[in-house]
PDB file of N, CA, C and O in Angstrom:
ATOM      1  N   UNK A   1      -8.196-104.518 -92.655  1.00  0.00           N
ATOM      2  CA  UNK A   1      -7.883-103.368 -91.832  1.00  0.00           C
ATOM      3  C   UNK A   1      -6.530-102.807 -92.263  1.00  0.00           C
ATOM      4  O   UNK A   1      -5.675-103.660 -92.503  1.00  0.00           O
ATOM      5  N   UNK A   2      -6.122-101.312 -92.428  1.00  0.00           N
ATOM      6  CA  UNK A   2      -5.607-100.857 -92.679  1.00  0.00           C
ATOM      7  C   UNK A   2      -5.192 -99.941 -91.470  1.00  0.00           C
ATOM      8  O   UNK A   2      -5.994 -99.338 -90.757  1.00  0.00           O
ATOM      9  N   UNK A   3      -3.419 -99.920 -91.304  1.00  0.00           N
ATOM     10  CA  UNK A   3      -3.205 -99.092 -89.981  1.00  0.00           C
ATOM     11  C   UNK A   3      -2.688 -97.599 -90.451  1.00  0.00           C
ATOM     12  O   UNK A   3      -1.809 -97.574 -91.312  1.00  0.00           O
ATOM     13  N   UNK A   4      -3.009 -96.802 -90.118  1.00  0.00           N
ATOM     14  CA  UNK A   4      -2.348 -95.391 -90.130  1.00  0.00           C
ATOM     15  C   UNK A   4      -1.460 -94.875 -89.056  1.00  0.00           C
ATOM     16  O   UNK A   4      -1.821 -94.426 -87.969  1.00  0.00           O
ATOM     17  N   UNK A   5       0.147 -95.039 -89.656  1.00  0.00           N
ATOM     18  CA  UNK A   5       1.189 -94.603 -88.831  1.00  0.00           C
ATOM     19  C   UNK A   5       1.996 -93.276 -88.977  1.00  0.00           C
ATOM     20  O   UNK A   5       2.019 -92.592 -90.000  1.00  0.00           O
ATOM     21  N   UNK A   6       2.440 -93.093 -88.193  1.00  0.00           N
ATOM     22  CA  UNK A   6       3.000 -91.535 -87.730  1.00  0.00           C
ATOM     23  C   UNK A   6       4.123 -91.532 -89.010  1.00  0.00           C
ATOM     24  O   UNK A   6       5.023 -92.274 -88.616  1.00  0.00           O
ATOM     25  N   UNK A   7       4.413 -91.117 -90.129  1.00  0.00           N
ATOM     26  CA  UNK A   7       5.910 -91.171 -91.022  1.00  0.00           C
ATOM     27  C   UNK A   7       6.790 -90.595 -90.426  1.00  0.00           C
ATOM     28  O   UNK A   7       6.553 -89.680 -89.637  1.00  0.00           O
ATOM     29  N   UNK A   8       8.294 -91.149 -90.770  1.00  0.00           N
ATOM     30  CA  UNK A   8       8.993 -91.460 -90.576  1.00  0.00           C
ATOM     31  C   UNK A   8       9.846 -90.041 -91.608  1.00  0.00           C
ATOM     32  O   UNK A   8      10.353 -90.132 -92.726  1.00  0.00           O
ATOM     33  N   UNK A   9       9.700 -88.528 -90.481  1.00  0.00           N
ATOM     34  CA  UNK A   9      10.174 -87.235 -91.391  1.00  0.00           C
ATOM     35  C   UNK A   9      11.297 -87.228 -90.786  1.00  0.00           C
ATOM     36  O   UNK A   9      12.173 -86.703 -91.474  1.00  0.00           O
ATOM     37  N   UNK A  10      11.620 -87.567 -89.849  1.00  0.00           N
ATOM     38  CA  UNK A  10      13.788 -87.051 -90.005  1.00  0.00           C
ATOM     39  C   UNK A  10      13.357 -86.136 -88.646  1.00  0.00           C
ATOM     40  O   UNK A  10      14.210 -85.302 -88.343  1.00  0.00           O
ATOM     41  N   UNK A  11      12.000 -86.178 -87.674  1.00  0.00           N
ATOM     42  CA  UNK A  11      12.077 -85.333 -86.857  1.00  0.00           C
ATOM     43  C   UNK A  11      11.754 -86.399 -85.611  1.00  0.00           C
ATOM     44  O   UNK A  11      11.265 -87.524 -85.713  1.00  0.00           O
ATOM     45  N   UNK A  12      12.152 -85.742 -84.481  1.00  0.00           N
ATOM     46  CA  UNK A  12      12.500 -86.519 -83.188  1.00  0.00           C
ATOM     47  C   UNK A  12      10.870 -85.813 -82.240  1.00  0.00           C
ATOM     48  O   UNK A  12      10.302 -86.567 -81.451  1.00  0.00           O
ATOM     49  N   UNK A  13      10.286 -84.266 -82.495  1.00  0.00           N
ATOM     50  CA  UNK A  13       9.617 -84.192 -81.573  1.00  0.00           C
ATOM     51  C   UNK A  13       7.925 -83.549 -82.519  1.00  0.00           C
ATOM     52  O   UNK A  13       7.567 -82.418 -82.848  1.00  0.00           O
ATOM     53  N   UNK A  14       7.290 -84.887 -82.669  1.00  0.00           N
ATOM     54  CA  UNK A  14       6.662 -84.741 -83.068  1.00  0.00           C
ATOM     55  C   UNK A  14       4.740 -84.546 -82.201  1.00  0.00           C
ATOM     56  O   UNK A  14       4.246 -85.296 -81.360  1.00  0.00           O
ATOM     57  N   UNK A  15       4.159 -83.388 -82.789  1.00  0.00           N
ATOM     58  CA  UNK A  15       2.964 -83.419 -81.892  1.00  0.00           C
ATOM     59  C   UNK A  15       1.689 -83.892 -83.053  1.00  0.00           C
ATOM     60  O   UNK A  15       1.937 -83.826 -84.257  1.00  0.00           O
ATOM     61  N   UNK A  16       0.350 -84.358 -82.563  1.00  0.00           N
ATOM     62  CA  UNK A  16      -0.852 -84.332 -82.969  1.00  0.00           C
ATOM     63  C   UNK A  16      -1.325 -82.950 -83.293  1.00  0.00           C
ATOM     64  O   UNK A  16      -1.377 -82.238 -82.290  1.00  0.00           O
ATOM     65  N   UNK A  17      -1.692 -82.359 -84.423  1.00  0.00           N
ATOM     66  CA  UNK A  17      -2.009 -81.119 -84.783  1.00  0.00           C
ATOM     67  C   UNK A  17      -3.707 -81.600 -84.572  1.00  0.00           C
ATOM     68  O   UNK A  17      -4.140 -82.149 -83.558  1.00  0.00           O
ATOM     69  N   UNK A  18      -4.435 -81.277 -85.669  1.00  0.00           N
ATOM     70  CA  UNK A  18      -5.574 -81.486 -85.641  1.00  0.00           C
ATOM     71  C   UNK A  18      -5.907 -83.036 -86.802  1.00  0.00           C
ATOM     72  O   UNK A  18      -5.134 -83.551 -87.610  1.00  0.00           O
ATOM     73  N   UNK A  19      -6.844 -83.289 -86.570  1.00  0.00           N
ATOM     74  CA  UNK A  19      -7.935 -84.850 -86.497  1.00  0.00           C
ATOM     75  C   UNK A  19      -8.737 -83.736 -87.635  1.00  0.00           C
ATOM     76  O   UNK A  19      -9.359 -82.706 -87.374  1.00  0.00           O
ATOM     77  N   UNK A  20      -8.450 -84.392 -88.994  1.00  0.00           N
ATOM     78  CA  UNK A  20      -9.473 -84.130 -90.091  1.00  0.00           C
ATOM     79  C   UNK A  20     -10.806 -84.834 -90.219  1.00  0.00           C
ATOM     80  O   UNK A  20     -11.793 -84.417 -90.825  1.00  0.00           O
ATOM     81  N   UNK A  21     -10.655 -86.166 -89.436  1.00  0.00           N
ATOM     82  CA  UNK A  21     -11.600 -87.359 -90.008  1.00  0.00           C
ATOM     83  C   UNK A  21     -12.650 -87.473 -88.456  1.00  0.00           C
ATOM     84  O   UNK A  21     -12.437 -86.606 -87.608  1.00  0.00           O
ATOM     85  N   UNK A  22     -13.467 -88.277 -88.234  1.00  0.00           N
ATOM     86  CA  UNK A  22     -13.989 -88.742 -87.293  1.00  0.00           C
ATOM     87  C   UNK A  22     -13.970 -90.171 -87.308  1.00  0.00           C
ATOM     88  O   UNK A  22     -14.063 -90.717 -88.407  1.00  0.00           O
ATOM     89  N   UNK A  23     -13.854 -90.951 -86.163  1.00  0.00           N
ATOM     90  CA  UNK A  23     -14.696 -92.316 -86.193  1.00  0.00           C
ATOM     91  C   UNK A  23     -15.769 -92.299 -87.140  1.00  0.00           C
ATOM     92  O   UNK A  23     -16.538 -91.342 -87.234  1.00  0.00           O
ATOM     93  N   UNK A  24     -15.863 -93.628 -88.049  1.00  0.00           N
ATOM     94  CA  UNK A  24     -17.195 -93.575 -88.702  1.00  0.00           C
ATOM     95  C   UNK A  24     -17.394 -93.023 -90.071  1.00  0.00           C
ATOM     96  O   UNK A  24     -18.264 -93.378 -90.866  1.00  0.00           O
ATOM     97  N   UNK A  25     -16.101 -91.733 -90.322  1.00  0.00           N
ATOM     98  CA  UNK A  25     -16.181 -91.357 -91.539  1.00  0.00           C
ATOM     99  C   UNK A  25     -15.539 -92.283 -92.641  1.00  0.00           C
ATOM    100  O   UNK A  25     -14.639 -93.116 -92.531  1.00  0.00           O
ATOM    101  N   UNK A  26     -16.181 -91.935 -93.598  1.00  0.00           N
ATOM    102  CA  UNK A  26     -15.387 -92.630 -94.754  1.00  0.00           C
ATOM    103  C   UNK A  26     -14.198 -91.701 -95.412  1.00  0.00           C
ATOM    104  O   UNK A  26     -13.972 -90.492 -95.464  1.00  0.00           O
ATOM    105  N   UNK A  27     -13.535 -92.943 -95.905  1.00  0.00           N
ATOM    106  CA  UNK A  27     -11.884 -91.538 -96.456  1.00  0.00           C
ATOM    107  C   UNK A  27     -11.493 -92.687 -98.093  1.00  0.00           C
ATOM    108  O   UNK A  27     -11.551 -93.914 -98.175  1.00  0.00           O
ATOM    109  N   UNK A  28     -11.154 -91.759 -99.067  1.00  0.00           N
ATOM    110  CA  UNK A  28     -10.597 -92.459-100.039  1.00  0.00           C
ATOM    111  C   UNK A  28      -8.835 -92.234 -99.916  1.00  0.00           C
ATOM    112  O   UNK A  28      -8.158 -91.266 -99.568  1.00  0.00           O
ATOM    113  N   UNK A  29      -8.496 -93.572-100.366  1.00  0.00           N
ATOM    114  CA  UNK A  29      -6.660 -93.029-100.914  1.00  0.00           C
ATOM    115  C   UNK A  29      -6.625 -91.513-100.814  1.00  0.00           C
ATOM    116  O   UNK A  29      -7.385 -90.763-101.428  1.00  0.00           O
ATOM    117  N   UNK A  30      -5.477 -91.070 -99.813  1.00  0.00           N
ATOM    118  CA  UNK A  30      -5.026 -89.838-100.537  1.00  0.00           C
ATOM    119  C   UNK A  30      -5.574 -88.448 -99.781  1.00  0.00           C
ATOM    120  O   UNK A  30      -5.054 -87.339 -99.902  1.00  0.00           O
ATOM    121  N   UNK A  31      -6.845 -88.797 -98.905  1.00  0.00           N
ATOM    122  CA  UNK A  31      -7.554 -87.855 -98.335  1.00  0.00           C
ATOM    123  C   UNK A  31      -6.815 -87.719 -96.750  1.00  0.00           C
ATOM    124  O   UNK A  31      -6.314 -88.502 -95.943  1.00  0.00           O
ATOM    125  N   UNK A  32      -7.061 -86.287 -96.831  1.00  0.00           N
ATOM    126  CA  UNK A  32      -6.206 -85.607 -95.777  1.00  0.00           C
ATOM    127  C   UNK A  32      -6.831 -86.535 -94.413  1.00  0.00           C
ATOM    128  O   UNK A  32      -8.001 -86.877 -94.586  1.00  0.00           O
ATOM    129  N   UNK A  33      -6.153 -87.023 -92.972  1.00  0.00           N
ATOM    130  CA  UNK A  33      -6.448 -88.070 -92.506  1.00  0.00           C
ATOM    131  C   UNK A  33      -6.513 -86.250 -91.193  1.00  0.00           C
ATOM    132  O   UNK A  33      -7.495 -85.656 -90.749  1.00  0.00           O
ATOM    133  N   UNK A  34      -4.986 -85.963 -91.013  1.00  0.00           N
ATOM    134  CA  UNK A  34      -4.487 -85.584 -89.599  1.00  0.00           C
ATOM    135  C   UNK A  34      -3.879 -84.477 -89.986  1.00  0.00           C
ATOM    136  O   UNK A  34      -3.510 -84.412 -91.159  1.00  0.00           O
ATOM    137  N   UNK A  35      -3.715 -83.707 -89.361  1.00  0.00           N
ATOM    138  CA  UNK A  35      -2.174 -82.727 -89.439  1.00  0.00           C
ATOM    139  C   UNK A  35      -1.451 -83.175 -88.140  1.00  0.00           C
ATOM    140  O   UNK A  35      -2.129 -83.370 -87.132  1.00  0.00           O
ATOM    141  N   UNK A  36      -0.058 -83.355 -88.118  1.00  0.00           N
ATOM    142  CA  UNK A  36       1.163 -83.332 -87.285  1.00  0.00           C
ATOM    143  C   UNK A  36       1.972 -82.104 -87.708  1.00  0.00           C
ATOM    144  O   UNK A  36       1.855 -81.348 -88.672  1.00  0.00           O
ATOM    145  N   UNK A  37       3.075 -82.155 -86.388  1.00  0.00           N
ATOM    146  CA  UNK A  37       3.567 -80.614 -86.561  1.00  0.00           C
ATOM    147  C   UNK A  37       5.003 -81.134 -85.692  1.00  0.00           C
ATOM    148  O   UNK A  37       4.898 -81.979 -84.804  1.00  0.00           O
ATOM    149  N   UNK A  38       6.398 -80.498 -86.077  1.00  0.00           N
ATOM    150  CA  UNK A  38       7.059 -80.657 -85.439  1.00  0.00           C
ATOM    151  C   UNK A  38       7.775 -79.206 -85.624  1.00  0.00           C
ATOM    152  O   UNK A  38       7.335 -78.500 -86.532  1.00  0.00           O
ATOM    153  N   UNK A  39       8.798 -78.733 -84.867  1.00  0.00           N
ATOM    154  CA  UNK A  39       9.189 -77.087 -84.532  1.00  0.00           C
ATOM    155  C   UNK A  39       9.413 -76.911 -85.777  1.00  0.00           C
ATOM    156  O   UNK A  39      10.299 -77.466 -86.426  1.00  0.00           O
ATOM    157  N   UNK A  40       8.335 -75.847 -86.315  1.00  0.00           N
ATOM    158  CA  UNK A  40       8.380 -74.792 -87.502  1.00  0.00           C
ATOM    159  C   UNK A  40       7.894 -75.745 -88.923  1.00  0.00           C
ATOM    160  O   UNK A  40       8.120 -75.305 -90.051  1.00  0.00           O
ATOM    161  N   UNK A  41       7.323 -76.863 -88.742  1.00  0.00           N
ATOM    162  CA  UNK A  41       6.630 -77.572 -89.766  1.00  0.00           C
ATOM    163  C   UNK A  41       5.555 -78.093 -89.445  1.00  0.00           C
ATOM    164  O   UNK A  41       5.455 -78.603 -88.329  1.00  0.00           O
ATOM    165  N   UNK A  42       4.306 -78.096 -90.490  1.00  0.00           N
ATOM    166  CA  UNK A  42       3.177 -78.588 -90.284  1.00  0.00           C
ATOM    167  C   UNK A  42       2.854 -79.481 -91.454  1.00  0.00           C
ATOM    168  O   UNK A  42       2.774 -79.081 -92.615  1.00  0.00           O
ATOM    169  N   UNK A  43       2.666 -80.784 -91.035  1.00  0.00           N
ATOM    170  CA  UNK A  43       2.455 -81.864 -92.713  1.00  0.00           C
ATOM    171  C   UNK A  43       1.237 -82.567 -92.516  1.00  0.00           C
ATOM    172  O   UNK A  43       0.817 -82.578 -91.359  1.00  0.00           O
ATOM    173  N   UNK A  44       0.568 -83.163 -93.394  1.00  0.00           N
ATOM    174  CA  UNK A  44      -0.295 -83.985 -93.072  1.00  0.00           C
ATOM    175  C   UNK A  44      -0.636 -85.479 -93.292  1.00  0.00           C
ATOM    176  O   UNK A  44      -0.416 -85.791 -94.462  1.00  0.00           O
ATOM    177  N   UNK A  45      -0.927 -86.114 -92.824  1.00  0.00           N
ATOM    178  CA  UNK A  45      -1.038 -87.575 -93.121  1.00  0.00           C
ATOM    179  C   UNK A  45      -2.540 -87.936 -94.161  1.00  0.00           C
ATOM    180  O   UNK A  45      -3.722 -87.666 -93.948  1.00  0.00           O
ATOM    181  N   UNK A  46      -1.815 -88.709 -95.422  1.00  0.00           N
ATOM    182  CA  UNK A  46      -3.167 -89.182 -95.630  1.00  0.00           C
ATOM    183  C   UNK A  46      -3.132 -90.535 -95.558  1.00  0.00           C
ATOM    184  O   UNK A  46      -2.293 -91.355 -95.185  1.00  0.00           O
ATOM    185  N   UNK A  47      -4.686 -90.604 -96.183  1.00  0.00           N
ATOM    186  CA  UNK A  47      -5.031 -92.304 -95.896  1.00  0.00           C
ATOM    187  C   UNK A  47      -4.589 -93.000 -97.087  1.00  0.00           C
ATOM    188  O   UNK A  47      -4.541 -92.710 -98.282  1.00  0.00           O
ATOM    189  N   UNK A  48      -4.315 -93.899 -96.462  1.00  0.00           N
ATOM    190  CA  UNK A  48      -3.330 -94.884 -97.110  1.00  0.00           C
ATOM    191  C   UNK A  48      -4.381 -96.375 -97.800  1.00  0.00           C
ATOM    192  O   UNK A  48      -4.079 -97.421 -98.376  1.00  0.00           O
ATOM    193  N   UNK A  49      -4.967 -96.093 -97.600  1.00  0.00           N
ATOM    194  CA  UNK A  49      -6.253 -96.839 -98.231  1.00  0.00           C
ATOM    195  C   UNK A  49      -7.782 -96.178 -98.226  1.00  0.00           C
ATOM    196  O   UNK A  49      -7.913 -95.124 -97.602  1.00  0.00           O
ATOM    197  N   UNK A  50      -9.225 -96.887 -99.053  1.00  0.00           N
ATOM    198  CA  UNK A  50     -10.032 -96.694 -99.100  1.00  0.00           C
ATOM    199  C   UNK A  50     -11.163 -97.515 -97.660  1.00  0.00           C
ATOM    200  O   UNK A  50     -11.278 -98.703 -97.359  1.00  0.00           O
ATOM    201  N   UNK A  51     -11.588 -96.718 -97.276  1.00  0.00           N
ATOM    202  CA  UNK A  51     -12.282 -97.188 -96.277  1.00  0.00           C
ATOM    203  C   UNK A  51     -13.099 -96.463 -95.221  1.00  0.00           C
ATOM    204  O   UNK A  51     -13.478 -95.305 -95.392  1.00  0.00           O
ATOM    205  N   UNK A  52     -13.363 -97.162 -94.132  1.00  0.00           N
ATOM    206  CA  UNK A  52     -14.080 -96.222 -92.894  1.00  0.00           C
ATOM    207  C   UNK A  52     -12.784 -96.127 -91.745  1.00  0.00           C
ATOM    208  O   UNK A  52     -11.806 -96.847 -91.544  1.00  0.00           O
ATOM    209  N   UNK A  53     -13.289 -94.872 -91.107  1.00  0.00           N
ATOM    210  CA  UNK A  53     -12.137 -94.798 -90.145  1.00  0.00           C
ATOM    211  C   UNK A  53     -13.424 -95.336 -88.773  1.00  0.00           C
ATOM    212  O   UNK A  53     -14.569 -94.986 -88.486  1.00  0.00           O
ATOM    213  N   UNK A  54     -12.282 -96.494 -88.146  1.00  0.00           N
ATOM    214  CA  UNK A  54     -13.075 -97.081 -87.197  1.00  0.00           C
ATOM    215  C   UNK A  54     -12.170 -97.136 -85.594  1.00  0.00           C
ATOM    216  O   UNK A  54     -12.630 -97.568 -84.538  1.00  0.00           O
ATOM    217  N   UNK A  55     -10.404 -96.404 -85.881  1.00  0.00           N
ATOM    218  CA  UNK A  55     -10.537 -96.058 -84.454  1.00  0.00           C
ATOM    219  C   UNK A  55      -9.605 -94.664 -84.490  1.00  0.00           C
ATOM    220  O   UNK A  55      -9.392 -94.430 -85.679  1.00  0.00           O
ATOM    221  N   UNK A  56      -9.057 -93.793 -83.766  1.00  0.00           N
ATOM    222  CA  UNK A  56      -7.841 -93.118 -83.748  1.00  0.00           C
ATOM    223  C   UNK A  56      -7.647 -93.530 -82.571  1.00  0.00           C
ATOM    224  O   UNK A  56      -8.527 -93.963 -81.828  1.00  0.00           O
ATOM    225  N   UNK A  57      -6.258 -93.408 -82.265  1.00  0.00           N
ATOM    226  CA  UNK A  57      -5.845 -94.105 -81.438  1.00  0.00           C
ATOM    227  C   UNK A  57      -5.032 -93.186 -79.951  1.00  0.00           C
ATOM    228  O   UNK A  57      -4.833 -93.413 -78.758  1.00  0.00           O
ATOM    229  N   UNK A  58      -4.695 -91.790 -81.202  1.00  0.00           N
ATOM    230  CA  UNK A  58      -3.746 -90.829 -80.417  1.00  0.00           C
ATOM    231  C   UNK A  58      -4.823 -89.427 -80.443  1.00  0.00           C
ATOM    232  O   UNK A  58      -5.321 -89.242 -81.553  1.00  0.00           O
ATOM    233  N   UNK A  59      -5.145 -88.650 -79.601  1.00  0.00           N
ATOM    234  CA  UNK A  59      -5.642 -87.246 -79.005  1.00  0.00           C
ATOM    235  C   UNK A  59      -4.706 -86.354 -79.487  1.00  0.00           C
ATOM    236  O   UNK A  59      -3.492 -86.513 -79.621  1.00  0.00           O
ATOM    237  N   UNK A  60      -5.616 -85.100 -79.809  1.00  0.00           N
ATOM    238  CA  UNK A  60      -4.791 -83.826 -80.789  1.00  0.00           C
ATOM    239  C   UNK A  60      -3.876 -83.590 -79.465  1.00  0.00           C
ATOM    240  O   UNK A  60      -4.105 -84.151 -78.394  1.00  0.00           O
ATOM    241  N   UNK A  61      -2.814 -82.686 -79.690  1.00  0.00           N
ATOM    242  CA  UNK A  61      -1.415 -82.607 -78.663  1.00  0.00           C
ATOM    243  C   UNK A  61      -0.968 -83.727 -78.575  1.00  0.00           C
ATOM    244  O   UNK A  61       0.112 -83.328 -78.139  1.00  0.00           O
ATOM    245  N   UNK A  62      -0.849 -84.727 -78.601  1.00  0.00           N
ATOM    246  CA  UNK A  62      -0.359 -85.504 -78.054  1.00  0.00           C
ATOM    247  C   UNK A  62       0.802 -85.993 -78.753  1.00  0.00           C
ATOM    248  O   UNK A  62       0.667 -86.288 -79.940  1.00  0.00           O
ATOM    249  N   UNK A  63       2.370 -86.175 -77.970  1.00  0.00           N
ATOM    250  CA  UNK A  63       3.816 -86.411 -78.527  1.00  0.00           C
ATOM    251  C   UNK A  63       3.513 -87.562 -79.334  1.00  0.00           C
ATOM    252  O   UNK A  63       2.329 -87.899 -79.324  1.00  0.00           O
ATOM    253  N   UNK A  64       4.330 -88.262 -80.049  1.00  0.00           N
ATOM    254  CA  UNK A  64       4.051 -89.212 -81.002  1.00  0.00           C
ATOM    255  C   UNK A  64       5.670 -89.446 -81.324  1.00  0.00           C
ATOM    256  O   UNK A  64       6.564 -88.653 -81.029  1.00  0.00           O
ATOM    257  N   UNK A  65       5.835 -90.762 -82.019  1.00  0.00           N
ATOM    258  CA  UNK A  65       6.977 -90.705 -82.193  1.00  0.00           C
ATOM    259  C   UNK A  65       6.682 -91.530 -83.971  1.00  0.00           C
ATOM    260  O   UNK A  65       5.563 -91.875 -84.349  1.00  0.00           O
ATOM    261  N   UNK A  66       7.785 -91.668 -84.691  1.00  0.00           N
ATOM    262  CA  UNK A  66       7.642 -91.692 -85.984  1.00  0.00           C
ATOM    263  C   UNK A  66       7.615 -93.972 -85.968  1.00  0.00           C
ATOM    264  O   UNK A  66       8.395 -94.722 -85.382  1.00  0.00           O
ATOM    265  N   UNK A  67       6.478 -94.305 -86.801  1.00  0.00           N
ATOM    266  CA  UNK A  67       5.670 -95.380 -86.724  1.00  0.00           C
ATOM    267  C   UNK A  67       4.583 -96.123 -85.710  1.00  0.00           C
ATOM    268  O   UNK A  67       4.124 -97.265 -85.675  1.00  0.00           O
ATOM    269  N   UNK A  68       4.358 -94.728 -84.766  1.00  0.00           N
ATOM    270  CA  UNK A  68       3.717 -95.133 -83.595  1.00  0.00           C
ATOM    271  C   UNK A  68       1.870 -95.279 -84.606  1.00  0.00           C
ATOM    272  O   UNK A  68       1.863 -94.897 -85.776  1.00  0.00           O
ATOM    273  N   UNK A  69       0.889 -95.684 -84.146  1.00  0.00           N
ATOM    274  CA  UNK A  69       0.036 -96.129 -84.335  1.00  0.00           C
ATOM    275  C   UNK A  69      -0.760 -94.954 -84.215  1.00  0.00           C
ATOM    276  O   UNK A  69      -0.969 -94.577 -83.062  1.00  0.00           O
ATOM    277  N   UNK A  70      -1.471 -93.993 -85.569  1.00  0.00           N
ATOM    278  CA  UNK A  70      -2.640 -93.029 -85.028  1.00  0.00           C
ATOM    279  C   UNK A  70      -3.411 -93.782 -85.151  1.00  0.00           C
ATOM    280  O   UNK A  70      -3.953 -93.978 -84.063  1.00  0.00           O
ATOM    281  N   UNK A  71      -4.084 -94.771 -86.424  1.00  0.00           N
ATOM    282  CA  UNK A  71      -5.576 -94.951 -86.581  1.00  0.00           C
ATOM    283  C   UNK A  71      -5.682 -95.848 -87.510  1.00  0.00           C
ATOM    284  O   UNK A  71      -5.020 -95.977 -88.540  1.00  0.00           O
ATOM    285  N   UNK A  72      -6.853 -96.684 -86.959  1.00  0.00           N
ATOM    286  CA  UNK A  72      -6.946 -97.622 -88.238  1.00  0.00           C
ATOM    287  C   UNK A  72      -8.367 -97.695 -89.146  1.00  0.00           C
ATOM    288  O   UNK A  72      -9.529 -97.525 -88.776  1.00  0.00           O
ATOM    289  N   UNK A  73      -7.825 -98.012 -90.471  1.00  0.00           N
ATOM    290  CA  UNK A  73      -9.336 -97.927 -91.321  1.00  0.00           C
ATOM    291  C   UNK A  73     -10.001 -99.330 -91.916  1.00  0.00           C
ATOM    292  O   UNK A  73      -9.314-100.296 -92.246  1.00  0.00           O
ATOM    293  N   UNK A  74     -10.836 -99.303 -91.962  1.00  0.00           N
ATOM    294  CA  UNK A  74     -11.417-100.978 -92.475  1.00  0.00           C
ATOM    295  C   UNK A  74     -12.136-100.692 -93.660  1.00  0.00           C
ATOM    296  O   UNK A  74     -12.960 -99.805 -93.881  1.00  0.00           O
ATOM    297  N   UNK A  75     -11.548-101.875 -94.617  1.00  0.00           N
ATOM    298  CA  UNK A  75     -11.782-101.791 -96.213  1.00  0.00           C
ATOM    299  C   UNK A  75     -13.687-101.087 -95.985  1.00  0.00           C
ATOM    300  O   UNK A  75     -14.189-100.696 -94.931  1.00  0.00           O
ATOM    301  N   UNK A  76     -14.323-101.145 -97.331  1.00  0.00           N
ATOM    302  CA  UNK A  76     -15.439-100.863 -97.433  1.00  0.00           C
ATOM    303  C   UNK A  76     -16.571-102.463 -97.027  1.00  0.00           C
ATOM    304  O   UNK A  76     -17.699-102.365 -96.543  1.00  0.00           O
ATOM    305  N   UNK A  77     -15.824-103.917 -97.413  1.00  0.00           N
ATOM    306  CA  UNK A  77     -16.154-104.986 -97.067  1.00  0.00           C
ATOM    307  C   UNK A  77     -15.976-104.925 -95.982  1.00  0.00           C
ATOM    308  O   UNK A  77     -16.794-105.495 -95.260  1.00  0.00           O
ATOM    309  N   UNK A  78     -15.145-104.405 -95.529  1.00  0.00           N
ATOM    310  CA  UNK A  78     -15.222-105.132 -93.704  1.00  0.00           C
ATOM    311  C   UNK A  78     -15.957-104.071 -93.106  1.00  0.00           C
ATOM    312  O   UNK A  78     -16.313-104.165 -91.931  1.00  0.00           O
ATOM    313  N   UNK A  79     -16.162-103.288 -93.647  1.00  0.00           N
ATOM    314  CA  UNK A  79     -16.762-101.924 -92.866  1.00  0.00           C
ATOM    315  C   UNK A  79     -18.436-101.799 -93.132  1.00  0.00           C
ATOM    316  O   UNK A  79     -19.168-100.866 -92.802  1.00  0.00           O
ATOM    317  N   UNK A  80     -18.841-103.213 -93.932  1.00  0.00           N
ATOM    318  CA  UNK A  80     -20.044-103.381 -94.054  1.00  0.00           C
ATOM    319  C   UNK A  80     -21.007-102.728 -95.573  1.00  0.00           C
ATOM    320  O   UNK A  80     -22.216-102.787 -95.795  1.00  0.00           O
ATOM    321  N   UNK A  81     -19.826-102.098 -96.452  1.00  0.00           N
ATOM    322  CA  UNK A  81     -20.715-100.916 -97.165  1.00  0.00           C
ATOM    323  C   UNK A  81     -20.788-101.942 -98.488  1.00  0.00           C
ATOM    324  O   UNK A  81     -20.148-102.984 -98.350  1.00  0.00           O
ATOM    325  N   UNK A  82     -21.403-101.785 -99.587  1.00  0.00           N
ATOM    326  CA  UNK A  82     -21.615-102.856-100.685  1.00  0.00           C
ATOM    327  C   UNK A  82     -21.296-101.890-101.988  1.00  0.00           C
ATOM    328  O   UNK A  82     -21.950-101.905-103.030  1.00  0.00           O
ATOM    329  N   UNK A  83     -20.441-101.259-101.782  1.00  0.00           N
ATOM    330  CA  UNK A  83     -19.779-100.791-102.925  1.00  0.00           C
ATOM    331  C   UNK A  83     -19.753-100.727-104.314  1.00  0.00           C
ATOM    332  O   UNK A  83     -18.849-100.120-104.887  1.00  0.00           O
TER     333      UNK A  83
END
């Protein structure tokens, strides 16, 4: 399992923009996960490994603070797929 956390940009008020992925989807390295947004910037998180996304943890709007917990992904072995 692999966790997906909020980075750590130098900003104090950070929101949930929009949820690229669903529960269930698959994501490789590198693929756009989320957008976050803090006053007058919009960045996006990718995934930080290969796998299925099996929870999010945080709802679009919602404040966040930098290493808080959005979502976690499980390898392709743990996620059942035979690769």
């Amino acid at each position: 399992m692999t966790e997906v956390r909020v980075p750590d940009i130098g900003a104090a008020d950070i929101r949930v923009g929009t949820w690229l992925v669903d529960v269930g989807d698959e994501v490789m390295e590198g693929d756009r996960l989320v957008e976050l947004s803090s006053p007058g910037v919009i960045f996006d998180v990718a995934s930080p490994a290969d796998g299925m996304i099996t929870r999010i943890a945080v709802l679009t709007g919602s404040s966040i603070t930098p290493g808080e917990l959005l979502g976690q992904i499980d390898d392709f072995s743990a996620a059942g797929s035979t690769s």
